[in-house]
PDB file of N, CA, C and O in Angstrom:
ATOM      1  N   UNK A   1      29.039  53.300 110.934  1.00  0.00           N
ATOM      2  CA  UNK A   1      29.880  53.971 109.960  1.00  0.00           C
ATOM      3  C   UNK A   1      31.209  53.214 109.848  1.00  0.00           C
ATOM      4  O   UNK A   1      31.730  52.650 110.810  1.00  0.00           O
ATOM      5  N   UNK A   2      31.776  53.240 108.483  1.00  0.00           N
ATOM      6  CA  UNK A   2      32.618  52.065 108.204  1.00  0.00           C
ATOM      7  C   UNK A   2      34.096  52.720 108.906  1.00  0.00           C
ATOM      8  O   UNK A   2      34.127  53.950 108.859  1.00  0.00           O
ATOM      9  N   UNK A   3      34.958  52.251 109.357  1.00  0.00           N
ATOM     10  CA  UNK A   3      36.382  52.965 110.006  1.00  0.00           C
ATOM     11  C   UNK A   3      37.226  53.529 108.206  1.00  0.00           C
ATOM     12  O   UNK A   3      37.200  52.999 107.095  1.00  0.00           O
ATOM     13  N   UNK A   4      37.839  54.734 108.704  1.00  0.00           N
ATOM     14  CA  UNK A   4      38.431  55.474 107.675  1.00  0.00           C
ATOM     15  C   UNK A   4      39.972  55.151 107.453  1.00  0.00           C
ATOM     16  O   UNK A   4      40.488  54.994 108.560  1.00  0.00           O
ATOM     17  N   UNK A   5      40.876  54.998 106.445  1.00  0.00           N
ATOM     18  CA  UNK A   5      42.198  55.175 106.366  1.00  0.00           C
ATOM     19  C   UNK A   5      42.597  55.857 107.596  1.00  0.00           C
ATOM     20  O   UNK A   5      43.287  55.301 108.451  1.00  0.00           O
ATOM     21  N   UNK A   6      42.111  57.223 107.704  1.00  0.00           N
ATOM     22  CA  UNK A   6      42.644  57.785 108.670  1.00  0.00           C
ATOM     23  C   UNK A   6      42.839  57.188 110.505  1.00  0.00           C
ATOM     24  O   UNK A   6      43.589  57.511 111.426  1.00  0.00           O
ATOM     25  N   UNK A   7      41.974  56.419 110.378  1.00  0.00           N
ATOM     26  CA  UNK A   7      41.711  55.924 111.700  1.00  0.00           C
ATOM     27  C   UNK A   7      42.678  54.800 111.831  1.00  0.00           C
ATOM     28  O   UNK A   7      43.348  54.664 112.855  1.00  0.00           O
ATOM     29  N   UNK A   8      42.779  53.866 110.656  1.00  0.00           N
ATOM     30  CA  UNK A   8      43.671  52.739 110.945  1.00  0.00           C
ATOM     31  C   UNK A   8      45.007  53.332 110.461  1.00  0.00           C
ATOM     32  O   UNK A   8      45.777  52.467 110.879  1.00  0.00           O
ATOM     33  N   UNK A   9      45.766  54.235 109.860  1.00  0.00           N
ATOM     34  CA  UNK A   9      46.668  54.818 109.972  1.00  0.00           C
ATOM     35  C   UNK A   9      47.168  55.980 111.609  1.00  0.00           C
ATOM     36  O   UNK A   9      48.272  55.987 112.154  1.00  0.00           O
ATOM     37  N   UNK A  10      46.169  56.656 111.934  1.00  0.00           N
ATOM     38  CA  UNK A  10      46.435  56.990 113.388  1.00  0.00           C
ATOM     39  C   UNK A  10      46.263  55.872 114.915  1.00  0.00           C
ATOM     40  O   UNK A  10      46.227  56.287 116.073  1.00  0.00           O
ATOM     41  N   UNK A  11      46.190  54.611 114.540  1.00  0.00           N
ATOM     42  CA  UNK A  11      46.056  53.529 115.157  1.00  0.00           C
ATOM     43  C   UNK A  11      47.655  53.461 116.067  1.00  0.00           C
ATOM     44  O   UNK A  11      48.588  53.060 115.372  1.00  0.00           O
ATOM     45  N   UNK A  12      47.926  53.743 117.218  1.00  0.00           N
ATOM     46  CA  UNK A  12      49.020  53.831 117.971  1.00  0.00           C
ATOM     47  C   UNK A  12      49.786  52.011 117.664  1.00  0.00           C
ATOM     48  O   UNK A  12      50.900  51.790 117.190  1.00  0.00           O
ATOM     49  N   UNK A  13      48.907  51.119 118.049  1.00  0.00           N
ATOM     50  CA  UNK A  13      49.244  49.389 117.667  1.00  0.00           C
ATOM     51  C   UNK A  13      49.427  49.304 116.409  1.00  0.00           C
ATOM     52  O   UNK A  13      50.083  48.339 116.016  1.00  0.00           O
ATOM     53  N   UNK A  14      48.908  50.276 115.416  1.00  0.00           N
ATOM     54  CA  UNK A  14      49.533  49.138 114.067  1.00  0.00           C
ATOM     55  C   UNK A  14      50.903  50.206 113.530  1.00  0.00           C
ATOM     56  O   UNK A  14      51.471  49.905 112.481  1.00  0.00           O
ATOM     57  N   UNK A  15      51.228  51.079 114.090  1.00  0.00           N
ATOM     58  CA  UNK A  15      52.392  51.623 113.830  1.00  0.00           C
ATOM     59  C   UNK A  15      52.952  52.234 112.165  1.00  0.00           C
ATOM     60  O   UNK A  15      53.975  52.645 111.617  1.00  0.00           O
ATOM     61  N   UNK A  16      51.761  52.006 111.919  1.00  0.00           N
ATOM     62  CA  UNK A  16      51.436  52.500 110.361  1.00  0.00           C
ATOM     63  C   UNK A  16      52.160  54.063 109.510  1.00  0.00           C
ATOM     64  O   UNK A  16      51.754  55.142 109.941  1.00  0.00           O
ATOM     65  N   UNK A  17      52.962  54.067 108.609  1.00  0.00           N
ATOM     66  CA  UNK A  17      53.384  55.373 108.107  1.00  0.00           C
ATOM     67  C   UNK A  17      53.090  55.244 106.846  1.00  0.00           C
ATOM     68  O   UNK A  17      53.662  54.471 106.078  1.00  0.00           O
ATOM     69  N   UNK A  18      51.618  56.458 106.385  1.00  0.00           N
ATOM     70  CA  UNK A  18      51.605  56.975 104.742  1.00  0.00           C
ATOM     71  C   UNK A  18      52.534  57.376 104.369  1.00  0.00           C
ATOM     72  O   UNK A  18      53.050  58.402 104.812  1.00  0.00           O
ATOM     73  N   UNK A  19      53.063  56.581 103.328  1.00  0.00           N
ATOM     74  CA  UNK A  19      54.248  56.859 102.353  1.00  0.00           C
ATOM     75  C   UNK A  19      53.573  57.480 101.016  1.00  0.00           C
ATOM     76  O   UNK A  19      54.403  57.911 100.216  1.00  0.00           O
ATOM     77  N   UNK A  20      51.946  57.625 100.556  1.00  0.00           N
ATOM     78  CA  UNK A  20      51.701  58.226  99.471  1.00  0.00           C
ATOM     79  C   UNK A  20      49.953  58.762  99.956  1.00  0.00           C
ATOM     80  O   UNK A  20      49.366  58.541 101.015  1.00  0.00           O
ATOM     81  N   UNK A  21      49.634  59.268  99.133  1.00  0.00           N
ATOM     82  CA  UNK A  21      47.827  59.203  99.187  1.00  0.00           C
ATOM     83  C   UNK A  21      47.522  59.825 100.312  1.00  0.00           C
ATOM     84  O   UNK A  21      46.371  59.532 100.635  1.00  0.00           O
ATOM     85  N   UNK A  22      48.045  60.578 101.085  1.00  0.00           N
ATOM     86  CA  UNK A  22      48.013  61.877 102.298  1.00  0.00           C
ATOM     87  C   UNK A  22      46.114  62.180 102.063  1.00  0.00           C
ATOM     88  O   UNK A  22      45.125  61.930 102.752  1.00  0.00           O
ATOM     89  N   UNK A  23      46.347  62.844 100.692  1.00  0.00           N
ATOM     90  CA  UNK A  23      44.987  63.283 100.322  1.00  0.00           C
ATOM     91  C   UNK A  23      43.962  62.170 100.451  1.00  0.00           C
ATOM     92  O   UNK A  23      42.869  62.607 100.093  1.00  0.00           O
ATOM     93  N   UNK A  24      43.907  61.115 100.762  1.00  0.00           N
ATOM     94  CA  UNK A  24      42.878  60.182 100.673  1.00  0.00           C
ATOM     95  C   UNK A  24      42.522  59.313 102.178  1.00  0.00           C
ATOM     96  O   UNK A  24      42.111  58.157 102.277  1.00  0.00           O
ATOM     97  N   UNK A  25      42.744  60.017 102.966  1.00  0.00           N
ATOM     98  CA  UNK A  25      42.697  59.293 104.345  1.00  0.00           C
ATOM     99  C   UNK A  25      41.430  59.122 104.768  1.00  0.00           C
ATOM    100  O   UNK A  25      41.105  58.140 105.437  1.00  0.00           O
ATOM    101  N   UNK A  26      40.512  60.162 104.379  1.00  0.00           N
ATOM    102  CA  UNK A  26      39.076  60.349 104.803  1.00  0.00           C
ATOM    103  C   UNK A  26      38.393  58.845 104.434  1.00  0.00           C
ATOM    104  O   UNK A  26      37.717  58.156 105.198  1.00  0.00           O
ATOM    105  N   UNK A  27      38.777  58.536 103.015  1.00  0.00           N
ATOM    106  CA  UNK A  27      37.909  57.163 102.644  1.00  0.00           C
ATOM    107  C   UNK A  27      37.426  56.653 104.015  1.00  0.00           C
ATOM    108  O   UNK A  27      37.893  56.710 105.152  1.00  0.00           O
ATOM    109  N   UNK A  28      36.144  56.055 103.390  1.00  0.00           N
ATOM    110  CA  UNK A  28      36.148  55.122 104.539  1.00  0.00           C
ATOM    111  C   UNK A  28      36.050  53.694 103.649  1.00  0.00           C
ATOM    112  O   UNK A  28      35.571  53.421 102.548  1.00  0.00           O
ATOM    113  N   UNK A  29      36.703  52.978 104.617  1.00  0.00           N
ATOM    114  CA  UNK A  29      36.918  51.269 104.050  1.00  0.00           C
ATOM    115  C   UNK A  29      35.744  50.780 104.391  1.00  0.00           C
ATOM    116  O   UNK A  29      34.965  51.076 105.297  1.00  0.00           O
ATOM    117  N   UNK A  30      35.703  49.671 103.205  1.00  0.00           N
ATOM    118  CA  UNK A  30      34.350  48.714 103.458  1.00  0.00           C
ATOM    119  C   UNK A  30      34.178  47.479 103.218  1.00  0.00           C
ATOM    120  O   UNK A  30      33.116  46.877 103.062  1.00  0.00           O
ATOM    121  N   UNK A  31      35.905  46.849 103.169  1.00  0.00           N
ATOM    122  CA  UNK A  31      36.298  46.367 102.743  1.00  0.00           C
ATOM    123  C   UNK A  31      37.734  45.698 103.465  1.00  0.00           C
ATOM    124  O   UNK A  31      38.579  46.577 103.298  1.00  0.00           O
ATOM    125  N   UNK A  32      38.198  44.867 103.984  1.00  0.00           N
ATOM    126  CA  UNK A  32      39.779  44.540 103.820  1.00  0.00           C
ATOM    127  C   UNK A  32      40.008  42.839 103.205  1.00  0.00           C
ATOM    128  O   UNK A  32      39.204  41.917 103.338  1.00  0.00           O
ATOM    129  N   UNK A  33      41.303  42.796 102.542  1.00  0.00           N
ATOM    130  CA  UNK A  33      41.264  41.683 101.887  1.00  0.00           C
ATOM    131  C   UNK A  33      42.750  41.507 102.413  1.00  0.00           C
ATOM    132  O   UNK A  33      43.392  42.376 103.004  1.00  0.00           O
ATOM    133  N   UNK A  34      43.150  40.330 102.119  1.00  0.00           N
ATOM    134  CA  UNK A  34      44.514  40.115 102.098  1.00  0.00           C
ATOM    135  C   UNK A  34      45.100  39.273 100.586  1.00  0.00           C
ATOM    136  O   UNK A  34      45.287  38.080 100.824  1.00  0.00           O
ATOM    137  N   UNK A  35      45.355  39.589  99.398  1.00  0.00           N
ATOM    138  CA  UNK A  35      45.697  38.907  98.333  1.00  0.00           C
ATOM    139  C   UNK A  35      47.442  38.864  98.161  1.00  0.00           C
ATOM    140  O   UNK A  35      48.340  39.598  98.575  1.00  0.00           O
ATOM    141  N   UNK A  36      47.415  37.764  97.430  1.00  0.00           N
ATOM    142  CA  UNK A  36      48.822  37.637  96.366  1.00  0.00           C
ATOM    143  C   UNK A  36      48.626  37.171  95.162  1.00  0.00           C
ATOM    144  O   UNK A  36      49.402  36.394  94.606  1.00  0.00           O
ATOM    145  N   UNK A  37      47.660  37.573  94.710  1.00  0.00           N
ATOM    146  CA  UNK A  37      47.563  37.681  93.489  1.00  0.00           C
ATOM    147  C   UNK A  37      48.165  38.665  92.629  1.00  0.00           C
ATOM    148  O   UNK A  37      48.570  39.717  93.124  1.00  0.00           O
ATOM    149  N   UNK A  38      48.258  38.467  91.535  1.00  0.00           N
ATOM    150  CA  UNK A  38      49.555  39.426  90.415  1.00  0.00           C
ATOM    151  C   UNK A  38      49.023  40.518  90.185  1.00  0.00           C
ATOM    152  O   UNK A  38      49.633  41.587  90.143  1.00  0.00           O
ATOM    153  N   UNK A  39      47.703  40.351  89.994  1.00  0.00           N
ATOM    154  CA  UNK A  39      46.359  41.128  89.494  1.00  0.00           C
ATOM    155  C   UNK A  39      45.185  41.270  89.692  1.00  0.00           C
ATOM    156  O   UNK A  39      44.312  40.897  88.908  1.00  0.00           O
ATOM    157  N   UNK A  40      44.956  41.922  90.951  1.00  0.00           N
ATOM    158  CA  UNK A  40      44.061  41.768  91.852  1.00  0.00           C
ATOM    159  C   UNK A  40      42.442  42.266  91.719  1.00  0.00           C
ATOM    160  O   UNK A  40      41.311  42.074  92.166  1.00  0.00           O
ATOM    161  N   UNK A  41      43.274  43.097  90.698  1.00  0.00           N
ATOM    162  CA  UNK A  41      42.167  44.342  90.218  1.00  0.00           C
ATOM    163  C   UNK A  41      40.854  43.895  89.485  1.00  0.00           C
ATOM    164  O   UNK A  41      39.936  44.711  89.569  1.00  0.00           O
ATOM    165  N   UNK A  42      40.622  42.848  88.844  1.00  0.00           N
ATOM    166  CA  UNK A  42      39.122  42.319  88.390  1.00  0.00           C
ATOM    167  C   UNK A  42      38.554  42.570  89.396  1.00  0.00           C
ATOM    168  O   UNK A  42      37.856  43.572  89.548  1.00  0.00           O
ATOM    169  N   UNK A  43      38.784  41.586  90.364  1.00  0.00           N
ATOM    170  CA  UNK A  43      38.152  41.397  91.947  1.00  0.00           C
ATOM    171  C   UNK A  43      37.583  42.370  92.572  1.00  0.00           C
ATOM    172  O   UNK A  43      36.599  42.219  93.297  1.00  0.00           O
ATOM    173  N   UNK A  44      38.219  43.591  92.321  1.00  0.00           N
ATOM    174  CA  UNK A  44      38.190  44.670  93.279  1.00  0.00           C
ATOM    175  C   UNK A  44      36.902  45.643  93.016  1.00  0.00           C
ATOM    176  O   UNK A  44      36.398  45.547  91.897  1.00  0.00           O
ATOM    177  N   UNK A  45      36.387  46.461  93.825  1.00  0.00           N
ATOM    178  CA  UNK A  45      35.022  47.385  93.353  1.00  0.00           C
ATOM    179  C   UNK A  45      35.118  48.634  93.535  1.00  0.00           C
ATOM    180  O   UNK A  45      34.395  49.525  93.089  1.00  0.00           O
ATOM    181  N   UNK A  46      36.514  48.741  94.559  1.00  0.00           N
ATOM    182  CA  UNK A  46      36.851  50.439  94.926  1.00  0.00           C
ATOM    183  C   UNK A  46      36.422  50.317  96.635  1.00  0.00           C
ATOM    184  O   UNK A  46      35.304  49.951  96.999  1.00  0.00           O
ATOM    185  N   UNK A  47      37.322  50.623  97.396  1.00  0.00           N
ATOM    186  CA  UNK A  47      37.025  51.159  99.267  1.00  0.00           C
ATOM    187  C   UNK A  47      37.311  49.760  99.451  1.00  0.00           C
ATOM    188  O   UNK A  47      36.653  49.163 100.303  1.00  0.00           O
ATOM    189  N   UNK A  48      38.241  49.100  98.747  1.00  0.00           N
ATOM    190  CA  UNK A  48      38.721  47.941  99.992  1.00  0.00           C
ATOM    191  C   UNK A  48      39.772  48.352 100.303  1.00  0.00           C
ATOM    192  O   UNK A  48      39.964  49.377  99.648  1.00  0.00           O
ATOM    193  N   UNK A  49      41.151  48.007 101.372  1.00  0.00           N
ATOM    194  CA  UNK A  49      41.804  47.643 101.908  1.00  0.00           C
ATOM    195  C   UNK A  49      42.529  46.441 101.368  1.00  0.00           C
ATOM    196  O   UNK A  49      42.035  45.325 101.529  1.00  0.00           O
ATOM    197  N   UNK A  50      43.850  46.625 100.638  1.00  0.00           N
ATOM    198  CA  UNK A  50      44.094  45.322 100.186  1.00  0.00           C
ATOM    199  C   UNK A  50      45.401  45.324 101.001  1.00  0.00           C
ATOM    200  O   UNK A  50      46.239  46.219 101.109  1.00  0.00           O
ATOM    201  N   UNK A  51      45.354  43.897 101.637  1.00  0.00           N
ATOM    202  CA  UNK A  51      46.961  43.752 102.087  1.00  0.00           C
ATOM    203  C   UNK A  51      47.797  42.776 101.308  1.00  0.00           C
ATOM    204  O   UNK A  51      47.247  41.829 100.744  1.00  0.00           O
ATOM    205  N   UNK A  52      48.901  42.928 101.255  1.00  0.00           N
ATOM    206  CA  UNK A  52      49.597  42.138 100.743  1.00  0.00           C
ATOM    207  C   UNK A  52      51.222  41.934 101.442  1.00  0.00           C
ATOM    208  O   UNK A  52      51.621  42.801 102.220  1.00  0.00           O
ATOM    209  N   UNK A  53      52.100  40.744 101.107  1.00  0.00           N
ATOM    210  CA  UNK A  53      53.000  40.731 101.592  1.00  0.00           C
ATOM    211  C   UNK A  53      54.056  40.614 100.250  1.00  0.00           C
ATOM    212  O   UNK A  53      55.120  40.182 100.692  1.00  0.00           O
ATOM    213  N   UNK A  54      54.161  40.844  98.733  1.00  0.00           N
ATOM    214  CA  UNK A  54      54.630  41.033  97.797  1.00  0.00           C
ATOM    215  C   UNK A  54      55.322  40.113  97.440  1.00  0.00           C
ATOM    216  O   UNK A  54      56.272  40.325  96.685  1.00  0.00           O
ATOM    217  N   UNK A  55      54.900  38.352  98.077  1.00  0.00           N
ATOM    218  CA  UNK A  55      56.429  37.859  98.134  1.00  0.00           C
ATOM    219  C   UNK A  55      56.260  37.166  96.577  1.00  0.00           C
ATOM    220  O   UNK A  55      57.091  36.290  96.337  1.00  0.00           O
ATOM    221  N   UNK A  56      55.301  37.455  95.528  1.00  0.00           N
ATOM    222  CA  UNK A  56      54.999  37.583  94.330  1.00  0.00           C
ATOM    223  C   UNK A  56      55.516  38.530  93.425  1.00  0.00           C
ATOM    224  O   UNK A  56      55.745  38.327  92.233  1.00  0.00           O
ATOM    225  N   UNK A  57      55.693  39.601  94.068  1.00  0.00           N
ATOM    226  CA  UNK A  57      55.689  41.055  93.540  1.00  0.00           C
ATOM    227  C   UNK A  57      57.630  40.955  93.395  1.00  0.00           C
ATOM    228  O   UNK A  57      58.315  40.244  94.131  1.00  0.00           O
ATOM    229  N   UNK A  58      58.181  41.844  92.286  1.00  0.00           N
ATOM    230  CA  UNK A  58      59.382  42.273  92.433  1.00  0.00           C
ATOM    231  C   UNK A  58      59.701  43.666  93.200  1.00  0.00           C
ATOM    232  O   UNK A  58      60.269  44.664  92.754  1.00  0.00           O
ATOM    233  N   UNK A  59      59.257  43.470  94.261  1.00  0.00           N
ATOM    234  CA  UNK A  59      59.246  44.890  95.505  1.00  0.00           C
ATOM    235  C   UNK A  59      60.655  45.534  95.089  1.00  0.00           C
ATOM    236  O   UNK A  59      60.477  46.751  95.145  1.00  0.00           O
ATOM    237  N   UNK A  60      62.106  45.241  94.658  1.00  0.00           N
ATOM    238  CA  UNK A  60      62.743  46.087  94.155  1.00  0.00           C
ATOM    239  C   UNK A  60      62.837  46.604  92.689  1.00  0.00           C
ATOM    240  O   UNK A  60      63.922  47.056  92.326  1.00  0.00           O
ATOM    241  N   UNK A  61      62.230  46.587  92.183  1.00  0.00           N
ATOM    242  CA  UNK A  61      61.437  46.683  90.634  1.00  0.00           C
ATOM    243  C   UNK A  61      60.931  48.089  90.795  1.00  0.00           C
ATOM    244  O   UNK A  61      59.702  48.159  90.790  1.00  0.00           O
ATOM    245  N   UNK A  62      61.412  48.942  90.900  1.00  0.00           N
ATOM    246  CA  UNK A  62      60.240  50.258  91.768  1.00  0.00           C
ATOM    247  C   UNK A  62      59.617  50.168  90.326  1.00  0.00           C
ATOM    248  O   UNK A  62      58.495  49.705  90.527  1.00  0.00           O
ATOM    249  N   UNK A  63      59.733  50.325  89.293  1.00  0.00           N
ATOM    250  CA  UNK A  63      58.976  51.167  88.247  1.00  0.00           C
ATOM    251  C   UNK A  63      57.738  49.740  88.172  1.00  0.00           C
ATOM    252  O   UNK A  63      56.615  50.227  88.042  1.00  0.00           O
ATOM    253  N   UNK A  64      57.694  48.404  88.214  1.00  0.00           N
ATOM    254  CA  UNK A  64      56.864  47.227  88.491  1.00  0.00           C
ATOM    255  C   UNK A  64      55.786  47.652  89.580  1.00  0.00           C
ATOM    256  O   UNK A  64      54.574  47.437  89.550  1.00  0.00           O
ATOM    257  N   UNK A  65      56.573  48.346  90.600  1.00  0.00           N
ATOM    258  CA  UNK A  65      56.052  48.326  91.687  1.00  0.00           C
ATOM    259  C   UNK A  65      54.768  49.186  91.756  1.00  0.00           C
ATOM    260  O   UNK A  65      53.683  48.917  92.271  1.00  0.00           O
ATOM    261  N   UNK A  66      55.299  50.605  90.912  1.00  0.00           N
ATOM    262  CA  UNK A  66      54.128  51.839  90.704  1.00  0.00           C
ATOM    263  C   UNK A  66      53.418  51.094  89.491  1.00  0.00           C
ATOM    264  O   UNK A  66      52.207  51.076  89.713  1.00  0.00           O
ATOM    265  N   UNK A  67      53.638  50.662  88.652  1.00  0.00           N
ATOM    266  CA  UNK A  67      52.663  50.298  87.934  1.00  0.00           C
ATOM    267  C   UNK A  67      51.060  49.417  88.639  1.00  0.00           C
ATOM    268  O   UNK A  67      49.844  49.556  88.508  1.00  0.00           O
ATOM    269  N   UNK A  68      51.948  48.555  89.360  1.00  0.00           N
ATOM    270  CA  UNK A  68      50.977  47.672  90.105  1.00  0.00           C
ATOM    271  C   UNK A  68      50.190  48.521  91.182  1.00  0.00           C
ATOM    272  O   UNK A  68      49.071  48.130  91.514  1.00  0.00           O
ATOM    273  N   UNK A  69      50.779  49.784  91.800  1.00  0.00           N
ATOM    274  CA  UNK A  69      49.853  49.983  92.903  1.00  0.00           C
ATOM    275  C   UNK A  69      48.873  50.933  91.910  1.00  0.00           C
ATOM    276  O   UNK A  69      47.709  50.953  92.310  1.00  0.00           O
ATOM    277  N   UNK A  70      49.120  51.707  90.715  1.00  0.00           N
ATOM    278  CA  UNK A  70      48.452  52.534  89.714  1.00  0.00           C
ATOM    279  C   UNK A  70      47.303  51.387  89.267  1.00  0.00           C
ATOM    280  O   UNK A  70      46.179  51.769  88.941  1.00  0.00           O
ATOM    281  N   UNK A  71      47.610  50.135  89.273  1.00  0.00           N
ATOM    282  CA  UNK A  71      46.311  50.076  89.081  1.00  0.00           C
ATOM    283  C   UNK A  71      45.417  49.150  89.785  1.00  0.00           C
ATOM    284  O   UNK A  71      44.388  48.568  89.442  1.00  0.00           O
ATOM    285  N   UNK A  72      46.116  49.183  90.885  1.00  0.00           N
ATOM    286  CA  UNK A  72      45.244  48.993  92.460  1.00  0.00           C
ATOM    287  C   UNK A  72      44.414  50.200  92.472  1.00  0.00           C
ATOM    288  O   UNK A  72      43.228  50.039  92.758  1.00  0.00           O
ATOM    289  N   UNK A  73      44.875  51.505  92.184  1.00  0.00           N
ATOM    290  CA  UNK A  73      44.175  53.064  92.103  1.00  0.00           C
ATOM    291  C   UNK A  73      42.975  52.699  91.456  1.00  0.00           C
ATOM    292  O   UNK A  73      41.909  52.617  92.065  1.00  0.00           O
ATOM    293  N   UNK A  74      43.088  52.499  90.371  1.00  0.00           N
ATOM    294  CA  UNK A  74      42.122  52.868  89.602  1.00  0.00           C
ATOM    295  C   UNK A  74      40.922  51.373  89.618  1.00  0.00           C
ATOM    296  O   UNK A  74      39.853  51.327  89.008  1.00  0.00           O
ATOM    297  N   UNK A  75      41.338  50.602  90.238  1.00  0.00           N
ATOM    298  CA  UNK A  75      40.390  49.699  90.606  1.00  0.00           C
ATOM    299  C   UNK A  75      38.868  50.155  91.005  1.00  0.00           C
ATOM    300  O   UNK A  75      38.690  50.824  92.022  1.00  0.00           O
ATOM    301  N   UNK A  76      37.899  49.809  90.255  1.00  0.00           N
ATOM    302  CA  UNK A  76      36.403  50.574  90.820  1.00  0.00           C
ATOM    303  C   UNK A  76      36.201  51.629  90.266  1.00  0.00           C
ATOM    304  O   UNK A  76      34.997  51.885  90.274  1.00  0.00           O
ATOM    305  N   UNK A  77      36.903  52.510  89.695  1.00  0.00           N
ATOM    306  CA  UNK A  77      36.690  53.603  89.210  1.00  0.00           C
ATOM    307  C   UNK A  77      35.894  53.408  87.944  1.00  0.00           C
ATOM    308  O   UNK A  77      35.556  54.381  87.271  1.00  0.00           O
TER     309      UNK A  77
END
């Protein structure tokens, strides 16, 4: 059985805090990637794990910022 959000968020070593998506911990991942790509979302099928380090992204851009993770969301759907 694939490990859940919840599991790698209650992970004591990765020190992890949900800042959104509370309701979605159960997922289970089947998937982890690490991209910097602008637009990741072709790629994607839904239940991956995407990491990123934003140094692409305008991380103080908040309204850039929700757009981009909105449609990390809807990726696979």
């Amino acid at each position: 059985m694939p490990p859940t959000l919840a599991s790698l968020v209650h992970h004591s070593a990765l020190k992890l805090t949900v800042r959104a998506g509370e309701d979605h911990l159960d997922v289970p991942v089947r998937w982890v990637h690490a991209s910097e790509l602008a637009d990741p979302v072709p790629y994607m099928e839904g239940g991956e794990l995407l990491l990123i380090t934003a140094l692409k992204l305008d991380a103080e851009d908040a309204k850039a910022m929700r757009r981009y993770v909105k449609r990390l969301v809807g990726a696979g759907s």
